[in-house]
Legacy VTK file of the C-alpha trace (Angstrom):
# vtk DataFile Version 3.0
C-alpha trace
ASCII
DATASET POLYDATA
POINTS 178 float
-7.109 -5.871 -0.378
-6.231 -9.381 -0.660
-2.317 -10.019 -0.802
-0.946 -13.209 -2.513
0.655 -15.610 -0.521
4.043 -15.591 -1.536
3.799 -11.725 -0.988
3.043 -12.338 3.214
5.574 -14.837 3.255
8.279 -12.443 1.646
7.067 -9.647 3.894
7.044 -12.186 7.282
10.752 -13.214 5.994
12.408 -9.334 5.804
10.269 -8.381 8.986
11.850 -11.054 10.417
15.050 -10.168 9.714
14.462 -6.149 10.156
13.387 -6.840 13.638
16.910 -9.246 13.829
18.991 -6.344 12.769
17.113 -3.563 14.463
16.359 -2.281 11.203
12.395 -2.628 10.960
11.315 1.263 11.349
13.504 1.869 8.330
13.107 -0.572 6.210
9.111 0.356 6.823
9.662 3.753 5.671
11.474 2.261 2.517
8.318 -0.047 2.018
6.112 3.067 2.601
7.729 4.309 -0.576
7.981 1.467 -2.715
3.817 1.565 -2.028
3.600 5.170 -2.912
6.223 5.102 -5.869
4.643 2.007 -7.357
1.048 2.918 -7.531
1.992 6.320 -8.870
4.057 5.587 -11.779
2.288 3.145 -14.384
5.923 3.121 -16.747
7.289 1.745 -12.998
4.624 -1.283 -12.921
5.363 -2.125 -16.306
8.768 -2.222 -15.719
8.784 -4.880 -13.106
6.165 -7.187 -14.751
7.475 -6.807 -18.367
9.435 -10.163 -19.482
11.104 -8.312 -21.668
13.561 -6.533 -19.171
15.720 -8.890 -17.714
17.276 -9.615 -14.125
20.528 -7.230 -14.415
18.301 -4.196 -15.651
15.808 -4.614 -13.278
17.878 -4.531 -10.777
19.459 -2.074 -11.885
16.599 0.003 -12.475
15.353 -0.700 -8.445
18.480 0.427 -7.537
18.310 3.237 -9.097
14.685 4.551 -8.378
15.090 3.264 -4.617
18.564 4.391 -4.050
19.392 5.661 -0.556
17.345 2.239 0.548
18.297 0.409 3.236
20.595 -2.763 2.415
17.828 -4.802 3.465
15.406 -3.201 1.299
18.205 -3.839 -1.647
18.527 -6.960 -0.556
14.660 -8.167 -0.934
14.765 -5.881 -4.625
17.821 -8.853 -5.593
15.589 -11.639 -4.270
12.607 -10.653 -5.522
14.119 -10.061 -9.343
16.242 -13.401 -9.214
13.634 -15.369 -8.046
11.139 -13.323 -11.525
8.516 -12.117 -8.140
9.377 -8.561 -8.778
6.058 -8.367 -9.783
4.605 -8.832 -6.267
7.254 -6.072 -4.669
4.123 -3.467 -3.801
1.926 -6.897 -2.753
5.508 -7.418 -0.186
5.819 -4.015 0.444
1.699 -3.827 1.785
2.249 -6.590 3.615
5.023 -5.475 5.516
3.683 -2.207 6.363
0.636 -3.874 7.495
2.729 -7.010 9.529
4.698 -3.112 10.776
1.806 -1.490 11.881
0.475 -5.017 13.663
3.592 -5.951 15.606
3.016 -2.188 16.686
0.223 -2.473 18.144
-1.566 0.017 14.999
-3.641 -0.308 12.284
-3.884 1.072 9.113
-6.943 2.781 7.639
-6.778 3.674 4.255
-9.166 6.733 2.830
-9.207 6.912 -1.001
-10.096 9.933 -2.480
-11.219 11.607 -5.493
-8.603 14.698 -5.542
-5.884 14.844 -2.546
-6.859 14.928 1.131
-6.635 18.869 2.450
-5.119 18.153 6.132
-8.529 19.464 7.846
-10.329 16.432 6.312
-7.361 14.122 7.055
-8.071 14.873 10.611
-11.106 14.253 10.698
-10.709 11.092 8.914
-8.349 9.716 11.164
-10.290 10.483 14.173
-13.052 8.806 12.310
-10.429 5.894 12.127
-9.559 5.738 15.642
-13.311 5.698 16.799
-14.119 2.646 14.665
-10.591 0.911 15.323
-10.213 1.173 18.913
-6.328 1.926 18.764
-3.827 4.093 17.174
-4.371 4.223 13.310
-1.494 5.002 10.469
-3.590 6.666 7.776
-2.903 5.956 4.471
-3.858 7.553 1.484
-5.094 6.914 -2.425
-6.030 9.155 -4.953
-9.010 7.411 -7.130
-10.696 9.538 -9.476
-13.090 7.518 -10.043
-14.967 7.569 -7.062
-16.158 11.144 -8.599
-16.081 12.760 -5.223
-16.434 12.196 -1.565
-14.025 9.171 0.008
-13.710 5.344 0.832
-12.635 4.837 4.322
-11.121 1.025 5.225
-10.240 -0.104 8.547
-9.707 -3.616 8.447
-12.778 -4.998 8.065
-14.963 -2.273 8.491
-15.588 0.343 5.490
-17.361 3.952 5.249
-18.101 4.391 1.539
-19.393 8.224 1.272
-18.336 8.460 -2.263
-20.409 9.869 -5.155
-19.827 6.681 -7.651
-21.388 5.176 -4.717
-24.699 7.600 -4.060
-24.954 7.021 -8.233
-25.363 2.995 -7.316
-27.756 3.735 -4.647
-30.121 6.192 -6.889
-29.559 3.185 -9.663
-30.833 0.307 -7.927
-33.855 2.487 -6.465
-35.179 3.700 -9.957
-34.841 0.133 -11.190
-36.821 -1.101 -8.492
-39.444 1.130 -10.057
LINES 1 179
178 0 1 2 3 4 5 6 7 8 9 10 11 12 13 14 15 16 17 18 19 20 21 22 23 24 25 26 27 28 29 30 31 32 33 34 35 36 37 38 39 40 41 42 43 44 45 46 47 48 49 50 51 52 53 54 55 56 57 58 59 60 61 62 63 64 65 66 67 68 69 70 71 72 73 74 75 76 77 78 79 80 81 82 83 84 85 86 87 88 89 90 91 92 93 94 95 96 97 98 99 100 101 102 103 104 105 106 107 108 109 110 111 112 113 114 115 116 117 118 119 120 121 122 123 124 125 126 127 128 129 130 131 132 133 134 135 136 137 138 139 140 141 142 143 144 145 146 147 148 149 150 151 152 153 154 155 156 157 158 159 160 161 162 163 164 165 166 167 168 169 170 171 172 173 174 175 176 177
């Protein structure tokens, strides 16, 4: 996935000061659910790119879905609205988790499925992870119906595509060949 600019440099910025404040771990968990939150709920995404809502309510209404954040998380939801980026807040919050996982020493692999991940599979995904990585792996998860079936696997640059959308491509381009 590639992240806009002014995302990285918002998610180098609150790193930056997490790390500062001793704060990073939970500010990551509170970017974790931004992520998860975000991608979830489509009235949320339209909420933070509609110009129709202004500054007060949105903040308002980050406050209010995120509360129990930490004040640094609050903090970058205030930037981000008075500066109109709140659009890019799951762009920052990727970022982060990813800068997170780096200055960790991990990487993230993400597996996208058709239907949720039973745990049995999600072990053997992230052992799948580890083998191609090389080091520990944070595994993260998407639900994408419309790979039919089967799963996407990223890490970093490398990618296991074992989906059924994918097999129908394959059988595609071979009976056009014909």
């Amino acid at each position: 996935m590639r992240l806009s600019r002014a995302a990285s440099r918002y998610a180098k910025a609150i790193l930056s000061l997490a790390v500062d404040k001793n704060e990073a771990a939970a500010v990551n968990e509170d970017m974790k659910n931004v992520m998860v939150t975000i991608s979830k709920s489509k009235d949320l995404q339209n909420f933070l790119t509609s110009p129709l809502i202004n500054a007060a309510k949105r903040k308002a209404g980050l406050k209010e879905v995120f509360k129990g954040s930490n004040a640094l998380t609050q903090g970058l939801f205030n930037l981000l609205v008075e500066n109109n980026r709140s659009e890019i807040l799951q762009d920052v919050a990727m970022s982060y988790v990813v800068l997170f996982e780096e200055m960790n020493k991990r990487e993230i692999a993400t597996v996208t499925t058709a239907v949720e991940i039973t745990p049995e599979l999600e072990k053997k995904v992230l052992a799948k992870a580890k083998e191609l990585a090389g080091k520990e792996i944070t595994l993260q998860k998407k639900i994408d119906p419309s790979i039919i079936g089967g799963f996407v696997l990223r890490v970093g640059d490398k990618e296991i595509n074992a989906s059924v959308q994918n097999k129908f491509g394959e059988l595609k381009r071979t009976f056009a060949s014909y």
